[in-house]
C-alpha positions in Angstrom: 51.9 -14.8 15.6 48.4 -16.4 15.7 47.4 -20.0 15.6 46.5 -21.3 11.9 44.8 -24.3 12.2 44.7 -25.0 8.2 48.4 -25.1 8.7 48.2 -27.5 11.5 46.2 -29.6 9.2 48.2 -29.8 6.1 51.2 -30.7 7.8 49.5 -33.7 9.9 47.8 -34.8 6.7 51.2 -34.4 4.7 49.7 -31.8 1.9 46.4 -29.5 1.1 43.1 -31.1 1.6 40.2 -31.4 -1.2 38.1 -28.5 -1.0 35.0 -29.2 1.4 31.8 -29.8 0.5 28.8 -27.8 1.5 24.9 -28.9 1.4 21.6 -29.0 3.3 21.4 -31.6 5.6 17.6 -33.3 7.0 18.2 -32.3 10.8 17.2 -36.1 11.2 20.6 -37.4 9.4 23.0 -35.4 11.6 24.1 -36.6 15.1 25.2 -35.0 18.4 29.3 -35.2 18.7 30.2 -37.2 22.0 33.6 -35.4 22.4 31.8 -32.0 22.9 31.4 -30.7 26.4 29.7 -27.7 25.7 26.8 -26.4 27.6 23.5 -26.1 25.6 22.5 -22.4 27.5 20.6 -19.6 25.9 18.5 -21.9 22.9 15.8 -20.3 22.9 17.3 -16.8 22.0 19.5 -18.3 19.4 16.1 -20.2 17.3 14.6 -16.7 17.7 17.9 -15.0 15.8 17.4 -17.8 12.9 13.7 -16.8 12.9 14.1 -13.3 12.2 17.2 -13.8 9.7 14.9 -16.7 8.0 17.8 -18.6 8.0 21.4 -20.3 9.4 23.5 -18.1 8.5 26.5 -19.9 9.5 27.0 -23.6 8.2 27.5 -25.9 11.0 30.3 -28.4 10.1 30.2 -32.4 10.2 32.3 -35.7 9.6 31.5 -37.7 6.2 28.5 -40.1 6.9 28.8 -43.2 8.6 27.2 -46.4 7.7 24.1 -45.8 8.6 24.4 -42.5 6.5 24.3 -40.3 9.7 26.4 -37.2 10.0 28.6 -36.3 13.4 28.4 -32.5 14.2 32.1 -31.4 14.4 30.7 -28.0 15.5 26.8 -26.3 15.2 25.4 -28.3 18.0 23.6 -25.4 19.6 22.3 -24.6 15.8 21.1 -28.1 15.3 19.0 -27.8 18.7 17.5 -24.6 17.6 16.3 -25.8 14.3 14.8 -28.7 16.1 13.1 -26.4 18.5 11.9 -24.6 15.2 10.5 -27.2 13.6 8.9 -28.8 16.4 7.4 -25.1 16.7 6.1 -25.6 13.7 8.4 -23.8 11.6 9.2 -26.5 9.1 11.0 -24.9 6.9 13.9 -25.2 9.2 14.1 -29.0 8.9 17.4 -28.9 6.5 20.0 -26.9 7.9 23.4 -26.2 6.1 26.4 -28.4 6.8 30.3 -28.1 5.6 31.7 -31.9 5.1 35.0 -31.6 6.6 37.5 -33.8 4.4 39.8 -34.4 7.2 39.4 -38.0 8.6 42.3 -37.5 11.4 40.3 -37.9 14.7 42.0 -35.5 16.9 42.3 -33.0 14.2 38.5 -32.9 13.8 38.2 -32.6 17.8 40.5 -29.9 17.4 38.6 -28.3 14.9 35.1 -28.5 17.2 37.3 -26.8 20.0 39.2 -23.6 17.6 35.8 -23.2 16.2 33.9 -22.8 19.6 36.7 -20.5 21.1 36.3 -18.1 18.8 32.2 -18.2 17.2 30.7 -18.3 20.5 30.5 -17.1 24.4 32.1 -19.1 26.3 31.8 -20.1 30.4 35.0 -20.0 32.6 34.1 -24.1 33.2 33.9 -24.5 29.2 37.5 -22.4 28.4 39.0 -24.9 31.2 37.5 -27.8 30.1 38.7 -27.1 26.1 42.3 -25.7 27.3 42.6 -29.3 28.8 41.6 -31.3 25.8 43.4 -29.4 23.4 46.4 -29.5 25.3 46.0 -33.5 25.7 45.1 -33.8 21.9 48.6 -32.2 21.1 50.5 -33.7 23.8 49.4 -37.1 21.9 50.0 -35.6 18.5 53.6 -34.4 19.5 54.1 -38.3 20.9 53.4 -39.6 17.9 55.7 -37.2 15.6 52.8 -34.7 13.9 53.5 -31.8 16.0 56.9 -30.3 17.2 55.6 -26.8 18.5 55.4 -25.9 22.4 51.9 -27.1 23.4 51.2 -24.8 26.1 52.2 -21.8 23.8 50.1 -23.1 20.9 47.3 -23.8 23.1 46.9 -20.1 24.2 47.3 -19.1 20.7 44.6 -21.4 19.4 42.0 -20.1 22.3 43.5 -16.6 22.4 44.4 -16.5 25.7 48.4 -16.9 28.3 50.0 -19.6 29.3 49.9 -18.4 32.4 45.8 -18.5 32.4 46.4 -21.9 30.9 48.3 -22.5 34.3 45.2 -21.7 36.2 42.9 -23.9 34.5 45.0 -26.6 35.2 45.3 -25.9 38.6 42.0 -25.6 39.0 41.1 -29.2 37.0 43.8 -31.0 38.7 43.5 -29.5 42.6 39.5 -28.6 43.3 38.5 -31.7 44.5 35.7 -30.4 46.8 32.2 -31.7 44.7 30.2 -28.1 45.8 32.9 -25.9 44.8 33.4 -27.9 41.4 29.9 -27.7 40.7 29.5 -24.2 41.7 32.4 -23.5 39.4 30.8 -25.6 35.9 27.7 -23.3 36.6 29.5 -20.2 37.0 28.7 -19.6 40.7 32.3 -19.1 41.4 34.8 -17.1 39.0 37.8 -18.9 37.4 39.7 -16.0 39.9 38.2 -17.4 43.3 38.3 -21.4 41.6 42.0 -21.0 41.2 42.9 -19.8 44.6 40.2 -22.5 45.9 42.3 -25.1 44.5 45.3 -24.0 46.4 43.6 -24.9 49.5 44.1 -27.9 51.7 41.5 -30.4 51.6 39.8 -28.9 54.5 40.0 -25.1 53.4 38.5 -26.1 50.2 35.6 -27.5 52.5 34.8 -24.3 54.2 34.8 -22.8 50.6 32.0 -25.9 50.0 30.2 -25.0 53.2 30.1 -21.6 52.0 28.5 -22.0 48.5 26.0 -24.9 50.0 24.5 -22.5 52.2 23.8 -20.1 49.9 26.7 -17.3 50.4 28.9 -16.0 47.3 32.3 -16.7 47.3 35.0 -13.7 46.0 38.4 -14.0 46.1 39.2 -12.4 48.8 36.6 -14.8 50.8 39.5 -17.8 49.8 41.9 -15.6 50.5 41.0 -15.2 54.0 41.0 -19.2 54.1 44.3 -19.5 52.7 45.9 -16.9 55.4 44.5 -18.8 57.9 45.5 -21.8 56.9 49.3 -20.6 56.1 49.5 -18.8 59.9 48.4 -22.5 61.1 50.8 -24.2 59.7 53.5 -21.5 59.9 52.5 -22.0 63.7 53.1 -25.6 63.7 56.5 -25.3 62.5 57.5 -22.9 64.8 56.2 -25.3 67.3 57.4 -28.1 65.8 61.2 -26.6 65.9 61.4 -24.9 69.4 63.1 -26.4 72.2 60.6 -26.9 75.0 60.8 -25.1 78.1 62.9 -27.4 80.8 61.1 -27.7 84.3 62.9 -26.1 87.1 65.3 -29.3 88.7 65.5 -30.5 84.9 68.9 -31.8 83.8 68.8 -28.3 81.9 68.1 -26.4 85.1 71.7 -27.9 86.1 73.5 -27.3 83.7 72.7 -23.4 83.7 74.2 -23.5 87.0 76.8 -21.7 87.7 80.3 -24.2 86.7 82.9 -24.8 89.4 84.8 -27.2 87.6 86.6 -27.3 84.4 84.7 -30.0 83.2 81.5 -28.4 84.9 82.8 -25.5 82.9 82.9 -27.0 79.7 79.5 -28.3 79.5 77.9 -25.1 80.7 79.3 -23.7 77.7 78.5 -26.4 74.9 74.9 -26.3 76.8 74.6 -22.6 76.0 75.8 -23.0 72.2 72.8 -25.8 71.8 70.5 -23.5 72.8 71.8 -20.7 70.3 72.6 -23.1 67.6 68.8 -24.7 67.7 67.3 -21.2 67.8 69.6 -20.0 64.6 68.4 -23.6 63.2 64.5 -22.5 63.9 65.0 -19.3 62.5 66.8 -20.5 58.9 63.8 -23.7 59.2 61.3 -20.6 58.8 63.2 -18.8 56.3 63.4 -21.6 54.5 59.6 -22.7 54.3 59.3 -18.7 53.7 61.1 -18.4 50.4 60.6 -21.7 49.1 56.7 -21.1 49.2 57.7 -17.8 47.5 59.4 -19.4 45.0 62.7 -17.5 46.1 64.8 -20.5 44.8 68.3 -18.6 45.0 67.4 -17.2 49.3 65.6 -21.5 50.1 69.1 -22.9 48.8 70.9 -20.5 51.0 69.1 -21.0 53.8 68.5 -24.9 53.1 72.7 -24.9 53.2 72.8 -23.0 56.6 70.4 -25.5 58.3 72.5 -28.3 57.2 75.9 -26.4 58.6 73.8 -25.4 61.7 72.5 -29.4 62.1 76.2 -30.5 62.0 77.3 -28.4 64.8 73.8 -29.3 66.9 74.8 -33.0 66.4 79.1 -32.5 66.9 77.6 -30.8 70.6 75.4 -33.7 70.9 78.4 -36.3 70.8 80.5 -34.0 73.1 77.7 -33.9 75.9 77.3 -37.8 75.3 81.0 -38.6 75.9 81.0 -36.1 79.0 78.4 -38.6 80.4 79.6 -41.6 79.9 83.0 -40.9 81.0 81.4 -39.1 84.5 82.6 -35.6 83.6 80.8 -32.5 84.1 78.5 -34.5 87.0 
């Protein structure tokens, strides 16, 4: 089912709304909107397309006039610049321009309304879908707090802007992880795709730096180029762990070295063999610790719990041999 956004506005403004009201504006009168974050590109082409058609042939829409009789743009700011450009061309004719009086007076409707109307009348960049997926998804977060929406935001989102949740997901990845200045600016101007963004922004701090080193000296930057980053980073740390969870070589004479001597005692006897089963045990502990980081990173929630439980059985026999070769000590056995 698609979005309807007249539905959405009834049922926050508790019935139908007065029909709007539609007349030509002095470009002078009418006001840039503050909430809008769209980029101004391509101007020039768009004042030659009202040139040749002699006209706007789409009404741009505005708020009722404030006090000082000026009228916010709710969406046609692009329009509005081009008639400027017109007139200042000369072409005075363009001076009035158009304009829909929206009725509604709810703010966060009429910032919806400047974001539906954008997604679907115009071209959009990768930086400008994020950046409206993230305010539209904060405008009905609030409206669902305060009782005038009760649908699933994310799924009405990707409705509204025609798009899936799960490309919602990367846009939010992408606004809430790339924190590296160059790759965030080469991103808003659409020197990186919303592809090699998202998998920047699963980077570490200092893998989202090469990526930032990268674009500041000029290179491109494809997914697979993050990719590579990512891999190397993953095999670093999966390297550390191992590291981090292997027992370290004894040196010959150690305490270790003795106790892999051949027992002749039963005492001797006994810690030879609980020596033996800390090295396996710690090994088979290793082994599950990798598993572990393995499938939870997958997202392999049923295979992380399984291994998760082994590394807890596994630590409870290390420690049970740990109090064994402790009581051998102190009560002179095994020496």
């Amino acid at each position: 089912m698609s979005f309807n956004m007249m539905e959405l506005m009834n049922n926050v403004s508790q019935g139908e709304l007065p029909p709007p009201q539609i007349i030509m504006l002095p470009l002078e009168d009418i006001i840039a909107n503050p909430a809008n974050f769209y980029g101004m590109a391509e101007i020039d082409r768009l004042a030659d397309s009202i040139l040749m058609a002699g006209k706007v042939l789409q009404n741009i829409t505005v708020k009722p006039p404030n006090e000082a009789g000026k009228y916010m743009i709710i969406s046609g700011h692009r329009r509005r610049l081009a008639c400027m450009n017109l007139v200042n061309a000369g072409h005075t004719e363009f001076a009035k321009i158009p304009a829909v009086i929206e009725t509604e007076t709810d703010a966060d409707l009429q910032e919806l309304m400047l974001i539906y109307t954008n997604s679907t009348t115009r071209e959009l960049t990768d930086a400008e879908k994020m950046h409206q997926a993230q305010r539209a998804t904060q405008i009905l977060n609030t409206m669902k707090y305060r009782g005038e929406f009760s649908g699933r935001v994310r799924e009405t989102v990707a409705k509204m802007l025609k798009t899936t949740e799960t490309q919602l997901a990367r846009y939010a990845a992408i606004a809430g992880n790339l924190k590296n200045e160059t790759a965030q600016k080469a991103f808003e101007e659409g020197q990186m795709g919303v592809s090699a963004a998202y998998e920047a922004s699963r980077l570490s701090a200092k893998g989202q730096e090469q990526v930032g080193e990268k674009l500041a000296a000029g290179e491109s930057v494809s997914v697979q180029d993050v990719k590579d980053i990512k891999e190397a980073e993953d095999q670093a740390e999966e390297e550390k762990k191992v590291n981090l969870f292997e027992e370290e070589k004894p040196a010959v004479g150690s305490e270790w070295e003795e106790r892999r001597k051949k027992p002749d005692t039963p005492a001797g006897c006994r810690k030879y063999a609980l020596g033996i089963a800390w090295q396996a045990l710690r090994m088979a502990y290793g082994n599950e610790r990798k598993l572990y980081e393995r499938n939870e990173k997958s997202g392999n929630i049923f295979n992380s719990s399984r291994n998760n439980a082994a590394m807890m059985y596994l630590q409870g026999l290390i420690m049970k041999i740990d109090d064994e070769m402790e009581e051998l000590t102190q009560t002179g056995e095994g020496q």
